[in-house]
C-alpha positions in Angstrom: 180.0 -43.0 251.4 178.4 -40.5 249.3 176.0 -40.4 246.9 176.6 -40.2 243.1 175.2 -37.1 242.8 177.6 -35.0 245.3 180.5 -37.3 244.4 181.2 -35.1 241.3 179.9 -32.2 241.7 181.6 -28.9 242.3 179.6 -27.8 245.4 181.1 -25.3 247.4 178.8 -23.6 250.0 181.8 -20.5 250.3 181.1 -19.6 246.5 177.2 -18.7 247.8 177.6 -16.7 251.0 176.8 -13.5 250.7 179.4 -11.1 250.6 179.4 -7.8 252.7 180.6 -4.4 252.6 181.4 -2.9 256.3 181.8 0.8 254.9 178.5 0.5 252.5 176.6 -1.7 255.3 178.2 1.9 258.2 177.0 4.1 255.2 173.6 2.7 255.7 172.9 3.0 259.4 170.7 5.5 260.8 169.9 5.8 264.6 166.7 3.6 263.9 169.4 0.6 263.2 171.8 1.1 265.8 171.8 -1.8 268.5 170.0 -1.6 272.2 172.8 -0.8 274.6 172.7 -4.3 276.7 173.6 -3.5 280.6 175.7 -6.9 281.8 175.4 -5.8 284.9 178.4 -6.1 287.5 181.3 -7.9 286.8 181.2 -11.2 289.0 184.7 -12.6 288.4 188.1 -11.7 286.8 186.6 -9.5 283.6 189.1 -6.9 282.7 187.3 -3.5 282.8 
């Protein structure tokens, strides 16, 4: 059951996530930004390479 406050209410948690821009956020990366290349090591089992 809930409460009489949400029961009517026009919530909507998709209306406040923040909305990105993948060629403004690229434009904005300098080397300082980029990731740490992660070694995973071997492969133990059936990855594809």
């Amino acid at each position: 059951m809930m409460c009489k406050e949400l029961e009517n209410s026009e919530l909507n948690p998709a209306d406040k996530a923040p909305q990105y821009d993948l060629d403004q956020m690229i434009k904005e990366m300098t080397p300082d930004t980029f990731p740490d290349i992660v070694d995973w090591g071997e492969p133990v089992g059936q990855e594809l390479h």
